[in-house]
BAZA-501137 format. One record per residue (C-alpha): residue in one letter; z, x, y. Coordinates in steps of 0.05 Angstrom, whole numbers, always signed. Layout:
# BAZA-501137
+----+--------+--------+--------+
! aa !      w !      u !      v !
+----+--------+--------+--------+
!  A !      Z !      X !      Y !
...
+----+--------+--------+--------+
//
This chain:
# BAZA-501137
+----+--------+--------+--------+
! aa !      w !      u !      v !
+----+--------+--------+--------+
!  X !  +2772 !   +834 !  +3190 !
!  X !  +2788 !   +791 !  +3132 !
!  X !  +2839 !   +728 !  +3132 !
!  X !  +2865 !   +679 !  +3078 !
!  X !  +2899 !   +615 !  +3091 !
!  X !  +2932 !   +556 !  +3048 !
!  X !  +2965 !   +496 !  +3065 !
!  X !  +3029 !   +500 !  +3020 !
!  X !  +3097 !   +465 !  +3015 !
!  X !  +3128 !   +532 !  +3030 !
!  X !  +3199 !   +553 !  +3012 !
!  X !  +3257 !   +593 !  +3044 !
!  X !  +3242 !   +647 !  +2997 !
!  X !  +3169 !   +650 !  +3025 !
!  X !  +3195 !   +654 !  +3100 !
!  X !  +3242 !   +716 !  +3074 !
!  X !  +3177 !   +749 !  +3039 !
!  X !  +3139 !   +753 !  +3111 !
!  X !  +3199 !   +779 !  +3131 !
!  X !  +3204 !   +849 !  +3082 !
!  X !  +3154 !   +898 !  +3079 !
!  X !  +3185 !   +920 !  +3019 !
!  X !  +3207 !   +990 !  +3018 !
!  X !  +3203 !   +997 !  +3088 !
!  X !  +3252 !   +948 !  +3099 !
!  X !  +3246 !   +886 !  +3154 !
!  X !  +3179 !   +869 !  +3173 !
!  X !  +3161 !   +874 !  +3250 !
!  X !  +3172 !   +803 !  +3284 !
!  X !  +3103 !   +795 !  +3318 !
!  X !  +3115 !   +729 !  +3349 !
!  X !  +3140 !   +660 !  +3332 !
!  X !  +3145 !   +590 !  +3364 !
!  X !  +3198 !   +527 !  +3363 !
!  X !  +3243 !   +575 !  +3320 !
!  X !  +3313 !   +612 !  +3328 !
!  X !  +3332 !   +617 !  +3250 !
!  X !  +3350 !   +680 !  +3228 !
!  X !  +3329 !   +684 !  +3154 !
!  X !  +3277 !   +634 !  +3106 !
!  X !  +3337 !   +583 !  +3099 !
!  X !  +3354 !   +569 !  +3175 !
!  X !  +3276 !   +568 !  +3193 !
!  X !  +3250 !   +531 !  +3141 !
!  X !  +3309 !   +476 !  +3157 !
!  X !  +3281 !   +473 !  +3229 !
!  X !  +3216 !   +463 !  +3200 !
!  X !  +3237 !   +407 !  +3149 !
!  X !  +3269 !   +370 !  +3220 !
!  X !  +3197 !   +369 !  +3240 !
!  X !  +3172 !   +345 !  +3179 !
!  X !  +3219 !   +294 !  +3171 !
!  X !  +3164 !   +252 !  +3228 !
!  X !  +3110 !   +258 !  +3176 !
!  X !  +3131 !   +239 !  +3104 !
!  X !  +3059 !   +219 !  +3072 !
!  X !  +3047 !   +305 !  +3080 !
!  X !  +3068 !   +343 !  +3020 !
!  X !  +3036 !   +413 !  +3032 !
!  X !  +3063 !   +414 !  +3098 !
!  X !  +3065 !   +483 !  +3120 !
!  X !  +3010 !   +541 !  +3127 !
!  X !  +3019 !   +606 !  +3096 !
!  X !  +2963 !   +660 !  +3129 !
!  X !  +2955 !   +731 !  +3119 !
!  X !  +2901 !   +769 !  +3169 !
!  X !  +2881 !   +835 !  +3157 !
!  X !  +2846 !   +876 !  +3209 !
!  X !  +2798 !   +929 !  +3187 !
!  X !  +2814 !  +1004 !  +3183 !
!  X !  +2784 !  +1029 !  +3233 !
!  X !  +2837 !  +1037 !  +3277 !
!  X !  +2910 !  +1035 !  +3288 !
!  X !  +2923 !   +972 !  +3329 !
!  X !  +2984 !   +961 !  +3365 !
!  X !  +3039 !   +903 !  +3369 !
!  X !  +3011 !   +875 !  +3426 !
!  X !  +2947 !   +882 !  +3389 !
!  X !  +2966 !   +851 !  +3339 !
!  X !  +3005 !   +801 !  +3368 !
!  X !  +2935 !   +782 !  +3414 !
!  X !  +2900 !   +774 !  +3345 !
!  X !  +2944 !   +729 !  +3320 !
!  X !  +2950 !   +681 !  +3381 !
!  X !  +2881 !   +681 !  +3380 !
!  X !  +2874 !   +658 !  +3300 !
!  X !  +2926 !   +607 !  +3310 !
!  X !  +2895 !   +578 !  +3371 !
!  X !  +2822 !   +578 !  +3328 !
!  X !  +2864 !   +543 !  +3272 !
!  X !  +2894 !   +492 !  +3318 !
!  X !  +2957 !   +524 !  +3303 !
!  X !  +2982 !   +554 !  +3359 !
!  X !  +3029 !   +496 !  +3384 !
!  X !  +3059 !   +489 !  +3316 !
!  X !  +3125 !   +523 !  +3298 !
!  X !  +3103 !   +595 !  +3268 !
!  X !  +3136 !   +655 !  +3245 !
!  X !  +3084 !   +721 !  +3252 !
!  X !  +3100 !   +793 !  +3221 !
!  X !  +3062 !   +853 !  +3209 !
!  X !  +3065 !   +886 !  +3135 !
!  X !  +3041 !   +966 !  +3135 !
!  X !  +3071 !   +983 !  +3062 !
!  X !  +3008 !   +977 !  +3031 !
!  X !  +2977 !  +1032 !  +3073 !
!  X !  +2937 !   +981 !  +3110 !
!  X !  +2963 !   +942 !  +3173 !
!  X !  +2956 !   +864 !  +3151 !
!  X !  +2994 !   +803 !  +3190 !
!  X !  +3032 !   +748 !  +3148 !
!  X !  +3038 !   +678 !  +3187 !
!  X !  +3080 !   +624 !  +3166 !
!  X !  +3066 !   +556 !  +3205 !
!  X !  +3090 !   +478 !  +3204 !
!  X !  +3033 !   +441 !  +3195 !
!  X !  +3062 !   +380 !  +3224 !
!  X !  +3065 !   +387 !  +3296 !
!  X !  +3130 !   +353 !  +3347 !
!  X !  +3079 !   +288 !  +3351 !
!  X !  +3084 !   +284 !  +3278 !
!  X !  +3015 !   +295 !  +3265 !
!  X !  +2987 !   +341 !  +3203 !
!  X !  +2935 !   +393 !  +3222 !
!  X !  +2868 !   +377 !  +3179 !
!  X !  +2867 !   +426 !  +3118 !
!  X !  +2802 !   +411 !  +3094 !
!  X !  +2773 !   +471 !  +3087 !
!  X !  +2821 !   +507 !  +3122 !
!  X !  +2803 !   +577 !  +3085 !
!  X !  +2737 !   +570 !  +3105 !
!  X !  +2756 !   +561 !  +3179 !
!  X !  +2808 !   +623 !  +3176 !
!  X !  +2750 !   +669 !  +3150 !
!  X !  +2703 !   +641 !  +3206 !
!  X !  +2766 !   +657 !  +3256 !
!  X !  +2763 !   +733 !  +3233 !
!  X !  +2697 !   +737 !  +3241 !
!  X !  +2692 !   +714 !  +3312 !
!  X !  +2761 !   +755 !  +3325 !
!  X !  +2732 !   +815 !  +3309 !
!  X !  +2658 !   +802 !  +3340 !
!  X !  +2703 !   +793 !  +3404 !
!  X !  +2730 !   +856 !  +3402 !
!  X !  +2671 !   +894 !  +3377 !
!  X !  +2711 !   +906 !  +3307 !
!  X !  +2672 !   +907 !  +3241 !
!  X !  +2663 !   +837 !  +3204 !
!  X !  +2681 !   +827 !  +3135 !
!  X !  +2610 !   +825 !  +3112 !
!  X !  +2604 !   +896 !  +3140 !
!  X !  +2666 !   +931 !  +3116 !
!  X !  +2637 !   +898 !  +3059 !
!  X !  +2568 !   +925 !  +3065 !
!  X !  +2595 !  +1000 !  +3079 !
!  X !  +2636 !  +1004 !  +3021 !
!  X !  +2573 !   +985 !  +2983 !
!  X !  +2534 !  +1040 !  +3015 !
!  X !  +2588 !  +1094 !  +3006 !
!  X !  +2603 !  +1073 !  +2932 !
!  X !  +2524 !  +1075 !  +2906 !
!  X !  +2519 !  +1142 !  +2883 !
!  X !  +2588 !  +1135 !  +2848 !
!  X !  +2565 !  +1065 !  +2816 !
!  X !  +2504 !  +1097 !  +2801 !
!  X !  +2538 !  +1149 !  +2768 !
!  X !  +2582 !  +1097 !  +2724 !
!  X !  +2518 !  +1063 !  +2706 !
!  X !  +2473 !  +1117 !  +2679 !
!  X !  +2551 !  +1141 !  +2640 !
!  X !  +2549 !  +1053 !  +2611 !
!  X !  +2466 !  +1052 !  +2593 !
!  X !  +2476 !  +1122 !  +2549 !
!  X !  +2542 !  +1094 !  +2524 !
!  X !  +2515 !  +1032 !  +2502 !
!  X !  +2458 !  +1060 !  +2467 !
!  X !  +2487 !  +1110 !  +2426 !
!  X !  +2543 !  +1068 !  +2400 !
!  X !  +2554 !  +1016 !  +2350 !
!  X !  +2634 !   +997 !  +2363 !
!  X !  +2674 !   +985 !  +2423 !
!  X !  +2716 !  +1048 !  +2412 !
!  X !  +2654 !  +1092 !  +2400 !
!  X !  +2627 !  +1064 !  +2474 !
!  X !  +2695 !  +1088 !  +2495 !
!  X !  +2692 !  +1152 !  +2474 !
!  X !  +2620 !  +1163 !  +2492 !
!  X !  +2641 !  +1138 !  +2561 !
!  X !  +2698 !  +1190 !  +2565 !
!  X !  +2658 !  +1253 !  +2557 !
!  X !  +2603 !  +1224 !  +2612 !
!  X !  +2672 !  +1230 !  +2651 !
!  X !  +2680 !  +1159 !  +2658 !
!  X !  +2749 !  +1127 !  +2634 !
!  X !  +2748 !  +1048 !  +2607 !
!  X !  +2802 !  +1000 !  +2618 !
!  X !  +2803 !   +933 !  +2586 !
!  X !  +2829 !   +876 !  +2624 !
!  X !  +2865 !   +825 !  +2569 !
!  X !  +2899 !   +751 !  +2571 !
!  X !  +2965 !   +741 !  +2547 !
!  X !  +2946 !   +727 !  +2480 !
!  X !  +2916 !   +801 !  +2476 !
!  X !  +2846 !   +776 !  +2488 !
!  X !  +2790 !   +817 !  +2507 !
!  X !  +2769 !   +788 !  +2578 !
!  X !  +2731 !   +845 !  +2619 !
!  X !  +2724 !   +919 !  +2634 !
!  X !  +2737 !   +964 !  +2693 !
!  X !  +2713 !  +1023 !  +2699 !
!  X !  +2747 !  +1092 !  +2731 !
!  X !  +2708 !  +1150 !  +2758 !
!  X !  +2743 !  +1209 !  +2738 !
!  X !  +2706 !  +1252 !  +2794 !
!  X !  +2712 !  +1217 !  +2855 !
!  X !  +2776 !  +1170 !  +2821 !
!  X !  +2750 !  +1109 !  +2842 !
!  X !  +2758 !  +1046 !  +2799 !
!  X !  +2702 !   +987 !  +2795 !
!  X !  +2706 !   +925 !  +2754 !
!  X !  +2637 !   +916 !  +2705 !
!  X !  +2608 !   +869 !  +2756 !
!  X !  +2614 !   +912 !  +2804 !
!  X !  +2576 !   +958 !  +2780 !
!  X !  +2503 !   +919 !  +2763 !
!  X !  +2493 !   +846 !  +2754 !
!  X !  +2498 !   +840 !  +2680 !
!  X !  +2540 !   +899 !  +2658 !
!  X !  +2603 !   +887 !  +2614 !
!  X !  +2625 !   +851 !  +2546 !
!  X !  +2571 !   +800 !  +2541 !
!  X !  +2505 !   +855 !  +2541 !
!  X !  +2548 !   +914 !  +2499 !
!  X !  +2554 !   +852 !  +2450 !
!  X !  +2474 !   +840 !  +2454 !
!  X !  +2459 !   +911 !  +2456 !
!  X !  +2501 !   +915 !  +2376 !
!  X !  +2562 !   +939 !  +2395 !
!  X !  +2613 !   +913 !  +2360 !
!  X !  +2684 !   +888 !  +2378 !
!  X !  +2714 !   +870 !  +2312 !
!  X !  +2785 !   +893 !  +2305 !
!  X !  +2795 !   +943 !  +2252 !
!  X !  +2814 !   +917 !  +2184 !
!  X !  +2881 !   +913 !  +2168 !
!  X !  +2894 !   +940 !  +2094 !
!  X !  +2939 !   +902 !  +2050 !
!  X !  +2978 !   +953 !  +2017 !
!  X !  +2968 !   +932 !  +1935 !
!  X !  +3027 !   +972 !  +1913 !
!  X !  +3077 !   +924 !  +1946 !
!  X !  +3042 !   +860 !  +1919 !
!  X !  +3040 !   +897 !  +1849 !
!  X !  +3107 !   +919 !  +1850 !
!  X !  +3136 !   +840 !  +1886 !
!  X !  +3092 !   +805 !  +1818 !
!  X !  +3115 !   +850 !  +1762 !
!  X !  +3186 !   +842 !  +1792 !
!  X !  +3174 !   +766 !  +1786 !
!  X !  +3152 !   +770 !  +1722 !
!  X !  +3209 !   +809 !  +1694 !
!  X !  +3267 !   +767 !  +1725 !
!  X !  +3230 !   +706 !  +1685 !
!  X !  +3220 !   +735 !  +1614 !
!  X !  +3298 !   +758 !  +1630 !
!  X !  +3318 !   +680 !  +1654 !
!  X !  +3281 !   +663 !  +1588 !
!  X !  +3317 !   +715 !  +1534 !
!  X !  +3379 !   +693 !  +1564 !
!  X !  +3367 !   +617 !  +1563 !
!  X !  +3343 !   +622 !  +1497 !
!  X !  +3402 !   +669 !  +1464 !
!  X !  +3451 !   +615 !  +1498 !
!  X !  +3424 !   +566 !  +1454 !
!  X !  +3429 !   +615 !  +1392 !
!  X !  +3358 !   +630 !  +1388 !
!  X !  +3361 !   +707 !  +1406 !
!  X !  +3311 !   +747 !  +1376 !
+----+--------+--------+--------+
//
């Protein structure tokens, strides 16, 4: 069990994004407190009323997603439990709120939006408020005999190895028998392993990922062994220097004999104008 949380100014629009699960339509209403708005607009004006007792706060809302392991299918009351629970670790759980449950992604994950100023006007401590929401999961799903985010961690790890072991032995033959990026590629590609480059806006080279073509799992280069990606192919000699782009000569020899032509005709003209003509 994994949670996130942020202490935001928040926006109508965020309100109405807990509120979709996308394709699925509305989002499940787990539970909610101090509110009776119907969409972002109406709730987050209820909120603002609060506010109003506490000027000096600028991020004055909460936004908190909590996302229970896979294991097992949990239900609404569930998941409404779990989130009473995280907003009462928080300090939350007297505060104005707005809980729903998102399953689009696949995965069951709860989306909390919360007034951090509570009806005495006071503004809930956010110092290190992410830190105390991951702490929250963990003793949530301790409780309830759930696995931790260290071990959902810790068994993907196990389950991946061969796999990353795999994509490893593919990147140290790679890397040794080429001398350019796109040889590494292709090298790569016949071990059965496909490369995607991550790039900046500017078109920039940033990192790799790597896809498994056998078992079709993805990993980014870090995730494979400390030290694998663009900074050792680079030491190892493989090169990342675009290919050179080829002026074409024929169009600058063609553009400078036309230039020269329309000036020895400028001259003859000039010239026979002032009855010197050949």
């Amino acid at each position: 069990m994994v949670s996130k949380a942020k202490a935001v100014r928040g926006s109508a629009q965020s309100i109405d994004y807990i509120m979709s699960d996308k394709e699925m339509g509305d989002a499940l209403i787990l539970d909610s407190n101090g509110l009776a708005g119907e969409n972002g607009n109406e709730m987050l004006s209820e909120m603002r009323f609060v506010q109003q007792s506490n000027t000096n706060c600028h991020n004055n809302c909460v936004s908190i997603v909590l996302s229970p392991s896979d294991e097992k299918k949990f239900t609404t009351e569930e998941l409404k439990e779990l989130t009473q629970d995280h907003l009462k670790n928080l300090g939350l759980d007297k505060n104005q709120y707005l809980a729903t449950v998102h399953e689009s992604t696949g995965q069951q994950h709860i989306h909390i939006f919360a007034n951090r100023i509570d009806s005495n006007g006071k503004a809930l401590n956010d110092s290190n408020i992410h830190l105390k929401a991951h702490e929250s999961a963990e003793k949530l799903a301790k409780d309830r005999g759930l696995k931790t985010a260290k071990e959902v961690t810790q068994g993907k790890e196990i389950s991946t190895k061969p796999t990353r072991d795999r994509i490893f032995k593919a990147y140290e033959e790679s890397k040794n028998a080429s001398k350019t990026f796109p040889e590494f590629q292709k090298e790569m590609n016949k071990r059965g392993i496909d490369v995607i480059e991550s790039r900046n806006n500017k078109g920039e080279l940033q990192g790799l990922k790597f896809t498994d073509k056998k078992s079709l799992e993805t990993f980014k280069a870090s995730d494979i062994k400390k030290g694998v990606g663009i900074p050792d192919l680079a030491k190892s000699g493989v090169s990342f220097a675009p290919s050179a782009k080829l002026t074409p000569p024929l169009a600058i020899n063609v553009a400078g004999i036309a230039k020269d032509i329309a000036v020895k005709v400028a001259n003859l003209i000039y010239k026979q104008s002032k009855g010197m003509g050949y």
